[in-house]
C-alpha positions in Angstrom: -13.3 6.0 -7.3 -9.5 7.3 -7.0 -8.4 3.4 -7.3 -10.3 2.9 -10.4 -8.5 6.1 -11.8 -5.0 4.5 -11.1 -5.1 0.5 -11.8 -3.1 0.0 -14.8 -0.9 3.1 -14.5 2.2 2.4 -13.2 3.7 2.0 -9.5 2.0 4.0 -7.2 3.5 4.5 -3.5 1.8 5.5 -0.3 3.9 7.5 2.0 3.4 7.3 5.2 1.4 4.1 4.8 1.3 2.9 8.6 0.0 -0.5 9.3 -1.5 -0.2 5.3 -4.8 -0.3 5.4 -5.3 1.7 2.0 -2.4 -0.2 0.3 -4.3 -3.4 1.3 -7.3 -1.6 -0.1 -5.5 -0.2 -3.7 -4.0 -4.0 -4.1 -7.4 -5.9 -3.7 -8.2 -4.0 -6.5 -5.7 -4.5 -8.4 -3.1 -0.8 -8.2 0.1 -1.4 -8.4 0.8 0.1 -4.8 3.9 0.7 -2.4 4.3 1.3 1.0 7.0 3.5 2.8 7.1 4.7 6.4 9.8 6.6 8.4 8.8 4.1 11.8 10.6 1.1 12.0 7.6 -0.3 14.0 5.1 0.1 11.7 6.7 -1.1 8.4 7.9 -4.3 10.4 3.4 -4.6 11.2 3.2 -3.1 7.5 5.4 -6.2 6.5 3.1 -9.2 9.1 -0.1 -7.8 8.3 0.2 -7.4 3.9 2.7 -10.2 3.6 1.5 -10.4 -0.5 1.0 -6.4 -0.8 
């Protein structure tokens, strides 16, 4: 329900977003979404595995 609430309303991040899983999730339905991590490592995964996120 909380994606429904935010589509249309602007950039949205995810801190802490790990291999992004829910920023994968927000985009297929159509948020606006951003990811940011303080690992190296996982934003480089982030970055393979949500290539169009």
């Amino acid at each position: 329900m909380f994606a429904f609430r935010i589509i249309k309303q602007g950039n949205n991040l995810e801190v802490g977003c790990g291999p992004g899983e829910i920023s994968r999730y927000l985009k297929d339905r159509e948020v606006n979404i951003h990811g940011l991590d303080i690992s190296d490592n996982m934003v480089a995964f982030y970055l393979i595995v949500n290539f169009n996120v």
